[in-house]
N, C-alpha and C positions, 0 to 999 in steps of 0.2 A: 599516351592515355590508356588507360584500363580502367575494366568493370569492378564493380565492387567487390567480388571476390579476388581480385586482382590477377585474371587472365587477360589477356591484349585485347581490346575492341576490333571485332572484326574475326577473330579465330574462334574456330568451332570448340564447341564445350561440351561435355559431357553431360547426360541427361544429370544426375546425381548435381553435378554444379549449378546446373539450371535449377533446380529443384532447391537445393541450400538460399544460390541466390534471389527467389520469389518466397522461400520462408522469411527470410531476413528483409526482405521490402516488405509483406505481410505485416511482421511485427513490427515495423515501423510506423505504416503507414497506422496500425490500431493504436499505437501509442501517442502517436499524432493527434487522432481523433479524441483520446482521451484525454491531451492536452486542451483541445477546444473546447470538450465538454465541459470541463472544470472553469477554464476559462468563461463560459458564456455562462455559467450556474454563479460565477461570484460575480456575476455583469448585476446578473438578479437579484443577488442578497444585498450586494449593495444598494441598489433600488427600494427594493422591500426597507433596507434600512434607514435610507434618507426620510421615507414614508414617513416610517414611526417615530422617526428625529421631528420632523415635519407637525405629527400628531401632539407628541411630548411638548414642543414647543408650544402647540396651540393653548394647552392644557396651562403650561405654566403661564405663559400669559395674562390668560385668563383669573388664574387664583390667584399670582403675586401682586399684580400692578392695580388687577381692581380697587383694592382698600384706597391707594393712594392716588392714582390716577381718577379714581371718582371723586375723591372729596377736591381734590385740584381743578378739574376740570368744571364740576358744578358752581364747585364758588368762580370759578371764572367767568361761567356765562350768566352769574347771578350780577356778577359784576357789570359784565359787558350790557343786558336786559332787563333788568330788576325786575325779571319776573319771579314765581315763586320756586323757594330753595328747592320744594322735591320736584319739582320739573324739573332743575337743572341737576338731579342727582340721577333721574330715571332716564334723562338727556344720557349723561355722562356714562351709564351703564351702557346704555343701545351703542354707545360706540366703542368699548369694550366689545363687546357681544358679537359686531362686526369684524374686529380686529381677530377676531379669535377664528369666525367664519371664514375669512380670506388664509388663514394659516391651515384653518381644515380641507378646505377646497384643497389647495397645494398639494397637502399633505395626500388626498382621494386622487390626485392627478398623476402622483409617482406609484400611488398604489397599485392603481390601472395598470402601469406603466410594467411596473412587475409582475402582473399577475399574466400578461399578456406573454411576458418574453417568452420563447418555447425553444432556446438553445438548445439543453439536453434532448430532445427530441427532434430537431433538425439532425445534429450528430447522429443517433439511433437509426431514423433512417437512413444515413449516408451506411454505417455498420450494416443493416439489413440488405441497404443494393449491392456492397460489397460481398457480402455473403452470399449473396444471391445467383452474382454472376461467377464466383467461383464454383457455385456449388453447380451449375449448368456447365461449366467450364469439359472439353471431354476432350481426349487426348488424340492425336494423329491416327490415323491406322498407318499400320505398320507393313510393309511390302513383306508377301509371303517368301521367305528363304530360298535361292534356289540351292537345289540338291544334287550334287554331286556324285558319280559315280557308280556303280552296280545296280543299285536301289534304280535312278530315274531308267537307266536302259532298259529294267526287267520291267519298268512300267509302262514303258513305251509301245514295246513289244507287245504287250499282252490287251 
């Protein structure tokens, strides 16, 4: 088994290596994130788009079917009640009118739905804690040198 720069697991590394291999999880791990961001940003367009699918719908609905689906429906219930024809024509509208209500609701339900997502800004801040804690990140102290020779003697002494 070996790390990703491909030194043996368990053998010491070289700062320089250490350093290569935390740039290169770095760049991964950002490009990760900016996979999920995209990801959860077309969660939402999609959303937003069924909406307006949703809207369009209601719309058509409403303008195609009215002509026909009223004069069918009035004469049907003129048939079924012999009450008077514009009742059952002003009948036959109010359930249009309904039908079209129930597609807009729908349509206000996915709207919500997308206006709500907050993917790209869950990501953002995962990017700012990472940032955060690198930039706090601070390095070992380093054991002071011992010195050899002439130098430590004549300091010793004096």
């Amino acid at each position: 088994m070996s790390a990703p720069d491909g030194s043996p697991v368990g053998a010491e590394r070289s700062v320089g290596q250490l350093f290569a291999s935390a740039t290169t999880e770095m760049s991964a791990l950002v490009h990760d994130e900016i996979a999920l961001a995209k990801a959860q940003l077309k969660r939402d367009v999609k959303r937003g788009g069924v909406s307006g699918g949703a809207f369009a719908a209601a719309g058509a609905v409403l303008i195609f079917s009215l002509p026909m689906l009223s004069f069918a429906l009035a004469y049907g219930i003129r048939t079924w009640t012999d009450w008077n024809l514009a009742i059952c024509f002003v009948l036959s509208f109010a359930a249009n009118v309904l039908v079209a209500a129930v597609l807009a609701l729908i349509g206000a339900v996915f709207a919500k739905k997308a206006k709500k997502g907050k993917g790209p800004q869950k990501v953002a801040a995962s990017v700012k804690e990472t940032a955060g804690v690198l930039h706090n990140a601070k390095p070992h102290p380093r054991p002071a040198p011992v010195e050899h020779g002439l130098e430590a003697v004549a300091r010793s002494s004096s």
